[in-house]
N, C-alpha and C positions, 0 to 999 in steps of 0.2 A: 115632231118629237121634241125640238128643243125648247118650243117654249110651253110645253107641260114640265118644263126641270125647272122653273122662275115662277114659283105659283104667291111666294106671299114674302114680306118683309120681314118675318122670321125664322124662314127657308136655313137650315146647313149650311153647310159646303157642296155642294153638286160639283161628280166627277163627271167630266162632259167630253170626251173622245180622249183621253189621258190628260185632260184639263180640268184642276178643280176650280171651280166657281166658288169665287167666295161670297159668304154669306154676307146684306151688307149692313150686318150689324157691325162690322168688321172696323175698326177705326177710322183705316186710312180710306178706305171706302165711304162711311159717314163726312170720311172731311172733305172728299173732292166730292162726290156727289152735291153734298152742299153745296158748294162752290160754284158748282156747272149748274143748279135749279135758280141760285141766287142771280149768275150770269144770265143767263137764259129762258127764265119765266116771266109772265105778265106782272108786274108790280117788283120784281126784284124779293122772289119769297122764295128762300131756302129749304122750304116746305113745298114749292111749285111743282109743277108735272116735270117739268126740263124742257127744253126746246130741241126740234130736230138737228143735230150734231152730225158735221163730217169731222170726223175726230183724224189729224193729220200724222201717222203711223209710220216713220221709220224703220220701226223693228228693233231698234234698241229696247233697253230697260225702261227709261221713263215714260216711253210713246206707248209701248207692251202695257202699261201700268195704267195707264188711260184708260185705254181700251178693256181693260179685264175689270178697273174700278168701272166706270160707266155701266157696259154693260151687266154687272151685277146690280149697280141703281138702278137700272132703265128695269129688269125683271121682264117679265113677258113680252112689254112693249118695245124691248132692247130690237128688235126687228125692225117695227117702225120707227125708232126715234135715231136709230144710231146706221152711219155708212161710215168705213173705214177706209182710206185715201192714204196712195204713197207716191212720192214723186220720185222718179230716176231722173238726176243728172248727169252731164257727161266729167265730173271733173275727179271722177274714180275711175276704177279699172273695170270694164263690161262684167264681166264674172263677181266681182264684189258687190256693186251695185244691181245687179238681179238678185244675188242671195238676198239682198235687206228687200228687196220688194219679193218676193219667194215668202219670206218667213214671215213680214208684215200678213201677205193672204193667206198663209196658211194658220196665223192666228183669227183673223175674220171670218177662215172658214170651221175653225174648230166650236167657235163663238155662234157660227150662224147669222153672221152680222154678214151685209153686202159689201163687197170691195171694190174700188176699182184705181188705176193707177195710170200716170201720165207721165210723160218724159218730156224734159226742159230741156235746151243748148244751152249751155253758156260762158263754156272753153274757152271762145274767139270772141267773144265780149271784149274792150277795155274795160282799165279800172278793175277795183277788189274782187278777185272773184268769187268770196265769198258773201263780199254784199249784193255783186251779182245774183249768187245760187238763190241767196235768201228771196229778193225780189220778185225773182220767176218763180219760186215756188209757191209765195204767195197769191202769186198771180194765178198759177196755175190753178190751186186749192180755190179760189174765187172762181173761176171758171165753171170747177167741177161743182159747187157748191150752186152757184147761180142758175146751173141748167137744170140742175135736179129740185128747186125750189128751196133748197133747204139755205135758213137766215144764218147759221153760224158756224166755226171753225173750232176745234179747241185745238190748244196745240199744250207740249208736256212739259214748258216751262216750269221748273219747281224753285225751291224757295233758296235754292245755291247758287242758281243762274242766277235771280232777283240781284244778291248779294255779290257775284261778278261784274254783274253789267254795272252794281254803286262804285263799284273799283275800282274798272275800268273808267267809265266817268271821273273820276276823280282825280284819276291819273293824267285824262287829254285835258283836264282842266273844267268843265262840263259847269255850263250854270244849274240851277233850280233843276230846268225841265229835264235836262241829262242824266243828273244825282237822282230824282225819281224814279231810275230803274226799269222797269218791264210793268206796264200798265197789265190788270187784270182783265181788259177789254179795251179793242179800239176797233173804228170802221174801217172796214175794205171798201171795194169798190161793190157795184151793183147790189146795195140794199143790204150786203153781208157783213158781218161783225168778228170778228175774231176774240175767242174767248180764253182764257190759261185758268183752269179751275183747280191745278196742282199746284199753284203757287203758295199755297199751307204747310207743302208735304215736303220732306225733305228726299234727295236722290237715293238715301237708305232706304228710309220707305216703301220707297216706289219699289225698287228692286228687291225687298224685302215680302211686299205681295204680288212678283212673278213667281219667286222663290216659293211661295202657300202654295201656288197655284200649280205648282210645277212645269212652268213654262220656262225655256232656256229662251234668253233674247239673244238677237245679236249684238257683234262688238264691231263700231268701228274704230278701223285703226287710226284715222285720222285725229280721234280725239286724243290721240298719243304724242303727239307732235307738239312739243312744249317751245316751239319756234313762233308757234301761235300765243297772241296775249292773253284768250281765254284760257286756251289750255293752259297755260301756266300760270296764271290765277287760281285754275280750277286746281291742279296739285301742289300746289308750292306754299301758295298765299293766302289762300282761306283755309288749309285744314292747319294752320300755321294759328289763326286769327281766332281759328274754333277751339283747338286747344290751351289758348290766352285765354278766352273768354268764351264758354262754353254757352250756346246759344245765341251769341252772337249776328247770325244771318237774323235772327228775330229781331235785334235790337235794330241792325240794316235799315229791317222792312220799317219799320215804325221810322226812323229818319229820313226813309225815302220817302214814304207816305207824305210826311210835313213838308218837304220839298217839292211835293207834287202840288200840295196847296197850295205853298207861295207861288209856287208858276202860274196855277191857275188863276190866282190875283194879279199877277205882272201880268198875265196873258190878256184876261177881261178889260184891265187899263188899258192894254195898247190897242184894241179890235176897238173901244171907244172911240179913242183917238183917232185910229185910221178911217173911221165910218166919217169925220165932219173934215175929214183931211182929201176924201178922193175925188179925183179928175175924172174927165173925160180920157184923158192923157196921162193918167198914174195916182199920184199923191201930191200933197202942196200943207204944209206945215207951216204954221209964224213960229218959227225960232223959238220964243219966247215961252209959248206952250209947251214945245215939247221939254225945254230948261226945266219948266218947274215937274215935269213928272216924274222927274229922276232916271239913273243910267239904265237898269232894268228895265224897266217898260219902253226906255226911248230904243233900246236893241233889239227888243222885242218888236217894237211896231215896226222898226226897218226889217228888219228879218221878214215877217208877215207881207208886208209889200213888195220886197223881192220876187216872193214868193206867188203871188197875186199875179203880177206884171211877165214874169221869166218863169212858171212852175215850180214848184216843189224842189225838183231834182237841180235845182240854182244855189239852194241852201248846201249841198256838200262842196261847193266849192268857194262859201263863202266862211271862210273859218274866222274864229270869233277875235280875234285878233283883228280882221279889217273892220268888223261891226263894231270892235272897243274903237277904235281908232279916230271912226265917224261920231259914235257916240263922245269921246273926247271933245272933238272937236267942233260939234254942237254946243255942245253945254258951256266951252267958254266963251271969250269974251274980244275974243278975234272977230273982224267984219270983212278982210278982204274975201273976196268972192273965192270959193272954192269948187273944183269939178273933183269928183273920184269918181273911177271910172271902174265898175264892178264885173264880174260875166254876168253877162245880161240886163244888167240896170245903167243907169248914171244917174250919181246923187250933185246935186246942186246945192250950196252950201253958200247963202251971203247974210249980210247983216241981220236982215228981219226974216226972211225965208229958209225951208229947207223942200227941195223938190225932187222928188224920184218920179225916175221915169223908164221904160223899157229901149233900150239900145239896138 
């Protein structure tokens, strides 16, 4: 029955079990739809079919807004194209945390869309536990995503986070690639992509077509907690920034955009450099080369070789402070032999050389 209620692209509104469906001539619906055909179709065409989506459902407002925009794009194929995904973690209260996965499936199943949900640890983790949370539920969403064949993720990223995360960046001091904000796609693991096709839309928006819909989301209370840097960016410091300067998160995007460029050119220099630079045994630099490529890209190639040598997870503990430092002290004009001694690496530093290597 439910997909004789999605028969064509100039369909109403459809009232679908006390859920209205919106129609998706509908704005906000034309704008992530685009978003999610441009992220996720062959050749990048905003006109494309869409790609099959595990869309990752909270149960909040902007996750809620995915799922009811989507699914209005997607129209009859919304069955096949669309699975709806929510993680429980443990770093809530059992009872809290089942409601948002409760309300998450009883919007999929209002929708007709398939759902399914996983639970993460990560309480007894060290370190942040909210980069924890994030991590695992990344991980998780790739899991679910991977077994059921489907290539991509969306998640309800919109265009105020964008303009928190430049903020925040800004605030820890964040070069190029930091100020760049929340990419509109990047690769997971096994073949899968993660996609934010709300990042147009602003969190009124969103919430503004549950409200058509007549869907009540949930609220967590966590995001009340102005103890947190997001949260209090998110109430303080950008409706602060939006009322200076109205549309402002736009202006953001466009400066993170051009930030994301220049990193991608300091990024292309340094993967150069590092390809005629590596060992059997790490990396091996003449001094001199990396001198003339400048500080950016010589931070950047260290960073990448770290990364190369020690994984990924060696970059959070090498804060950019020890990377200026090496970079300093590359580029002048000092010969005694230097050792720094990194987690997980050790950088060698003498007159004509500079040599990384895993510890």
């Amino acid at each position: 029955m439910r997909n004789q209620l999605f028969t064509s692209p100039c369909d109403p509104p459809v009232n679908l079990g006390g859920l209205t469906v919106p129609s998706r001539r509908d704005r906000t619906v034309r704008a992530v739809a685009a978003e999610w055909r441009r992220l996720t179709s062959p050749g990048k065409s905003r006109n494309g079919p869409g790609g099959q989506t595990l869309i990752a459902c909270s149960g909040g407002g902007d996750s809620s807004a995915l799922v009811i925009a989507l699914a209005a794009a997607a129209g009859r194929s919304a069955m096949q194209a669309l699975t709806v995904a929510h993680i429980v973690h443990d770093l809530r209260a059992p009872r809290e945390a089942d409601a948002d996965r409760d309300r998450a499936e009883e919007l999929a199943a209002t929708l007709g869309l398939p759902f399914v949900a996983a639970s993460v640890a990560v309480k007894s983790l060290p370190g942040n536990a909210e980069a924890n949370a994030r991590r695992a539920r990344y991980a998780a969403l790739t899991e679910i995503a991977s077994a059921r064949g489907i290539r991509w993720i969306a998640t309800a990223h919109n265009s105020h986070d964008l303009a928190e995360s430049v903020i925040m960046a800004l605030l820890r001091g964040a070069g190029p690639r930091g100020i760049a904000g929340i990419a509109p796609s990047r690769r997971l693991a096994h073949g899968v992509r993660l996609v934010r096709p709300m990042l147009v839309i602003s969190p009124g928006e969103a919430r503004a077509l549950c409200g058509q819909a007549g869907w009540v989301f949930a609220h967590d209370a966590t995001n009340d907690d102005r103890s947190r840097l997001r949260n209090a960016v998110r109430a303080e410091i950008l409706p602060r920034l939006l009322a200076l300067r109205p549309g402002a998160e736009r202006r953001i995007a466009s400066a993170a955009l051009r930030c994301k460029q220049a990193a991608d050119t300091v990024t292309l220099r340094a993967v150069r450099a590092n390809a005629t630079a590596q060992t059997s045994g790490g990396f091996a630099w003449r001094r001199e080369q990396l001198r003339a490529l400048g500080p950016a890209v010589v931070g950047e190639a260290l960073r990448r070789a770290a990364a190369a040598l020690a994984g990924p997870r060696v970059l959070d503990r090498l804060p950019a402070r020890t990377i200026d430092s090496a970079v300093r002290l590359i580029r002048s004009r000092q010969t005694d032999p230097k050792v720094l001694q990194w987690s997980g690496v050790v950088v060698n530093v003498d007159a004509h050389t500079v040599n990384l290597a895993a510890r």
